[in-house]
MARBA-3410 file (N, C-alpha, C, O; in Angstrom, 1 decimal):
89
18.0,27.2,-34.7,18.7,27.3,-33.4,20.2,27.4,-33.6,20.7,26.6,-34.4 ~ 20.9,28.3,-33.0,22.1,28.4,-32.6,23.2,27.0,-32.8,22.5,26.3,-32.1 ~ 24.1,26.3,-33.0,25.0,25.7,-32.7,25.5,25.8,-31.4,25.9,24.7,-30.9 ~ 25.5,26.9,-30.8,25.8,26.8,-29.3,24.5,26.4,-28.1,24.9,25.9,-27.0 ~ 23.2,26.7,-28.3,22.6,26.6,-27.6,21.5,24.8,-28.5,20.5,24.5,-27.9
21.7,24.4,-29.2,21.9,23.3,-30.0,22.3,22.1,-28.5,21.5,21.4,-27.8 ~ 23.6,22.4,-28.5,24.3,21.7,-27.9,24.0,21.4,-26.2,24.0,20.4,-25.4 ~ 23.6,22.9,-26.1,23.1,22.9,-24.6,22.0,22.6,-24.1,21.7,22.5,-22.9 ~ 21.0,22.5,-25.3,20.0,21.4,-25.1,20.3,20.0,-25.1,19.7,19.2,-24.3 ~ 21.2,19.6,-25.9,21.6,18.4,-25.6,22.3,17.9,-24.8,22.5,16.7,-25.0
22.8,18.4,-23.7,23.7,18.3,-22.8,22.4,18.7,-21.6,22.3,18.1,-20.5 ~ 21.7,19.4,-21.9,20.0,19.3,-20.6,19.5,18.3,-20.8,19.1,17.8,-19.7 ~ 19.3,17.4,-22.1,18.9,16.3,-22.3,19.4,15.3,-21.4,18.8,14.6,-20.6 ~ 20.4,15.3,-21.8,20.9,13.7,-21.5,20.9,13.9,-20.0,20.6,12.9,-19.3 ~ 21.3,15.5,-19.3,21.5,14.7,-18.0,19.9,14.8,-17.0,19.8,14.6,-15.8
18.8,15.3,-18.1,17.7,14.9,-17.5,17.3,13.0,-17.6,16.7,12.4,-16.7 ~ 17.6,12.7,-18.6,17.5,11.2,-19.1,18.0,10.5,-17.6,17.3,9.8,-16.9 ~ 19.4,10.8,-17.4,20.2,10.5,-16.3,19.4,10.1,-14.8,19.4,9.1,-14.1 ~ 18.9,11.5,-14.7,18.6,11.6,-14.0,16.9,10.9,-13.6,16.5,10.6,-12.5 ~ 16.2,10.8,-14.8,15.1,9.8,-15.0,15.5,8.3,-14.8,14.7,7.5,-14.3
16.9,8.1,-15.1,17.2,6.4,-15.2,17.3,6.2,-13.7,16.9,5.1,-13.3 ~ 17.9,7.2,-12.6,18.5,7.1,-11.3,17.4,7.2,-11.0,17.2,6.2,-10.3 ~ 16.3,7.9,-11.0,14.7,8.0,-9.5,14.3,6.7,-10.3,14.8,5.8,-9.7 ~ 13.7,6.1,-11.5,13.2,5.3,-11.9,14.0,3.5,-11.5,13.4,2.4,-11.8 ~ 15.1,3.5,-10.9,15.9,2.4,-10.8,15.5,2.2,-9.3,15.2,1.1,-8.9
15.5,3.7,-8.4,15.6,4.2,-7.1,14.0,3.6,-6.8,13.7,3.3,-5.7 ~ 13.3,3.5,-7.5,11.1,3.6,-7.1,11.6,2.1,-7.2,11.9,1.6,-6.1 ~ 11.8,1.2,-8.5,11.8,-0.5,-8.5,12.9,-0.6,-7.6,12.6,-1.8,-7.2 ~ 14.1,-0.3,-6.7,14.3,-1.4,-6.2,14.0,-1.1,-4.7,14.0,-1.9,-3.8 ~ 13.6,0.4,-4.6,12.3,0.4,-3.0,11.4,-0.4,-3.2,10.9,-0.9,-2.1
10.8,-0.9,-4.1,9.6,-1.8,-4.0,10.0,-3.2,-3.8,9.2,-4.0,-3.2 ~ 11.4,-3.6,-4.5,11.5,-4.7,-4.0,12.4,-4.8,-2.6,12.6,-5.9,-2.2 ~ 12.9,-3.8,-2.0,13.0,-3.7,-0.3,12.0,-4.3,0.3,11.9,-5.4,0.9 ~ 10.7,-2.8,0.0,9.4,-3.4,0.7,8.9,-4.4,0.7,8.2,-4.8,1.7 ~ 9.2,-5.3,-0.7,8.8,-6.8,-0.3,9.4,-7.1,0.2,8.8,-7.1,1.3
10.6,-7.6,0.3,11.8,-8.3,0.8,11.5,-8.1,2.5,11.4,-9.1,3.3 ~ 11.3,-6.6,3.0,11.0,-6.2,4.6,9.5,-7.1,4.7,9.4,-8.1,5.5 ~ 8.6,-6.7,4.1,7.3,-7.6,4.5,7.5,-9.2,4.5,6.8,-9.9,5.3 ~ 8.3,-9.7,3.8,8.8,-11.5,3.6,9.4,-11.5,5.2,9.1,-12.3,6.1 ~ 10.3,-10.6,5.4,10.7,-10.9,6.9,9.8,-10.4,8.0,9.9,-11.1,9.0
9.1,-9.7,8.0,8.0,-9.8,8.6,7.1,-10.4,9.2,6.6,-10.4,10.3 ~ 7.0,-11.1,8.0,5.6,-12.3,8.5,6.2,-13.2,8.7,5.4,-13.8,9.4 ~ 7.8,-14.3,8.5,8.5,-14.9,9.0,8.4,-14.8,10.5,7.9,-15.7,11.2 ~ 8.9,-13.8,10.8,9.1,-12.9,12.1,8.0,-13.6,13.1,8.0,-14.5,13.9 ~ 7.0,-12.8,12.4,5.8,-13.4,13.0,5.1,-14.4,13.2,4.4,-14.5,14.2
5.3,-15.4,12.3,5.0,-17.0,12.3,6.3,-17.4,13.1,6.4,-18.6,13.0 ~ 7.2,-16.9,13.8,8.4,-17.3,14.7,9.0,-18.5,13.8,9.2,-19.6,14.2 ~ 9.4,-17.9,12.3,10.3,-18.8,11.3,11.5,-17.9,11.4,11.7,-16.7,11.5 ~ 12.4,-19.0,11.5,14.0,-18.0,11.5,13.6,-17.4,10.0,13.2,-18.0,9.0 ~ 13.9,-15.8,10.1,14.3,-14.9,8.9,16.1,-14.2,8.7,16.9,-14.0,9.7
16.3,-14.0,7.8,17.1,-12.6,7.8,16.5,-11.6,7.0,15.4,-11.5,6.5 ~ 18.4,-10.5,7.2,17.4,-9.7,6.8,18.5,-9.5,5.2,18.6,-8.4,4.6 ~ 19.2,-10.5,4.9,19.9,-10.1,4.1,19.9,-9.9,2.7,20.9,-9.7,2.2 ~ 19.0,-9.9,2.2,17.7,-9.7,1.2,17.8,-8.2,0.8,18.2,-7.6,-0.2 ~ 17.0,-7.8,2.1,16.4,-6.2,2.5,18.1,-5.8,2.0,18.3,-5.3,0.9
19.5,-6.1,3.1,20.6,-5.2,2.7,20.8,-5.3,2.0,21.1,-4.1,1.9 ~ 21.0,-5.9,0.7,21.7,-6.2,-0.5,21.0,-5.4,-1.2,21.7,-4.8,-2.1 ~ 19.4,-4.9,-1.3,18.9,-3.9,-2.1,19.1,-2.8,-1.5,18.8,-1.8,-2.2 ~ 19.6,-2.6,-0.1,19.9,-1.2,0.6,21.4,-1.0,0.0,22.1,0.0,-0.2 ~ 21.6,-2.0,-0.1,23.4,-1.2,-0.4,23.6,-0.9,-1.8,24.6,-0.2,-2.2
22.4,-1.7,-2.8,22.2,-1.2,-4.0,21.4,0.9,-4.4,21.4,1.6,-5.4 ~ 21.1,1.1,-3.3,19.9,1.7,-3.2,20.8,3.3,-2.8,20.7,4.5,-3.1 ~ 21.9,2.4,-1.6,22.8,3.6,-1.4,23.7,4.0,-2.2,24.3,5.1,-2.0 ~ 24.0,3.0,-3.4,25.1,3.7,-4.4,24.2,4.5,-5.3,24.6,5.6,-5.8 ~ 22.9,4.1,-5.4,21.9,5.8,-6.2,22.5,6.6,-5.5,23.4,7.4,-5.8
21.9,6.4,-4.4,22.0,8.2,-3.7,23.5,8.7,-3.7,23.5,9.9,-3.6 ~ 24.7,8.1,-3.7,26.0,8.5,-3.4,25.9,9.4,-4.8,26.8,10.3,-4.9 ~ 24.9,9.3,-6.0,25.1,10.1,-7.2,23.9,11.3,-7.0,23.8,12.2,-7.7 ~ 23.5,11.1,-6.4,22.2,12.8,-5.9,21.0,12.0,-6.2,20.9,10.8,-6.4 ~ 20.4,12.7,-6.1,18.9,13.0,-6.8,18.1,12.1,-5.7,17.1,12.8,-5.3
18.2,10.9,-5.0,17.4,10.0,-4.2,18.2,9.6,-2.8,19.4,9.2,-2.6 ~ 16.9,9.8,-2.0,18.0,9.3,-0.6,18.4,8.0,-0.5,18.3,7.0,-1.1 ~ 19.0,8.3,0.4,19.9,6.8,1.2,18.7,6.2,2.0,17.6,6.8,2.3 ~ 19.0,4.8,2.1,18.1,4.1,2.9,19.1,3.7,4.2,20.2,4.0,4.4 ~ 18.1,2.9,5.0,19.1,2.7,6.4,18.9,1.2,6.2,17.9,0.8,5.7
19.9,0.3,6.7,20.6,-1.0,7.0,19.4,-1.4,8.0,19.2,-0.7,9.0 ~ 18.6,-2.5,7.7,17.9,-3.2,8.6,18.7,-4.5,9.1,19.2,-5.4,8.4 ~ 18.5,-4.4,10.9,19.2,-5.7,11.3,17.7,-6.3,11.6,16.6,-5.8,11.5 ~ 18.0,-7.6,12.0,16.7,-8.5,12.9,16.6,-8.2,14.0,16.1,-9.2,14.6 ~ 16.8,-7.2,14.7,16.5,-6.4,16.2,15.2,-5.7,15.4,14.1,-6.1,15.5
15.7,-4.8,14.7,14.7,-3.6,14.3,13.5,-4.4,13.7,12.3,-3.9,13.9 ~ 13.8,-5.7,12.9,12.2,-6.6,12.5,11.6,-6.7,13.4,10.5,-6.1,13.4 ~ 11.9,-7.7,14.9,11.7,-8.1,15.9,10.8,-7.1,16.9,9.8,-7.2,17.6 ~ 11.7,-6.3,16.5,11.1,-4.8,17.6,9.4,-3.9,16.8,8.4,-3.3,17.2 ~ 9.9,-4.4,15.5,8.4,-4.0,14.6,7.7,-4.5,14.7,6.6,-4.0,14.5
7.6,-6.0,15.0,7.0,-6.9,15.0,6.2,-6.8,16.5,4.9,-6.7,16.7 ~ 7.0,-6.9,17.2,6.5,-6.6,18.5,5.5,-5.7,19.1,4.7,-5.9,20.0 ~ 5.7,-4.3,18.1,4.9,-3.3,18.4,3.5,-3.4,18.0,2.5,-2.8,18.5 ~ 3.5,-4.4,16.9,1.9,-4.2,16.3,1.3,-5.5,17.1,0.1,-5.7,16.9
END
């Protein structure tokens, strides 16, 4: 192989790697949202005071992924929007 195209495999490499570390950080800490939203949930539901400050703290982790590409943004859950979920079902 080339010296020049050498390099430019390596440089596809790494920012495929990159880009594996950002969806793969992006899947674990959606999953611990999902818990964190179902913990307030069923609070909700047993009429135990909840927050939801849990849920934001991994959403605002979740939104500095996406500020770099590859994975969306999530949206800010207040305790209206639990309450109102709650309600519906």
């Amino acid at each position: 192989m080339k010296p020049f195209m050498s390099e430019v495999h390596k440089a596809i490499s790494a920012h495929s790697a990159k880009q594996h570390h950002h969806v793969k950080s992006f899947v674990e800490l959606e999953y611990q949202r999902e818990q964190a939203i179902e913990a307030a949930v069923l609070k909700c539901r047993q009429n135990e005071p909840f927050t939801t400050d849990a849920i934001n703290e991994i959403t605002a982790k979740m939104n500095q992924l996406a500020k770099k590409g590859i994975v969306p943004a999530r949206r800010f859950v207040t305790e209206e929007m639990v309450k109102e979920f709650v309600s519906r079902q």
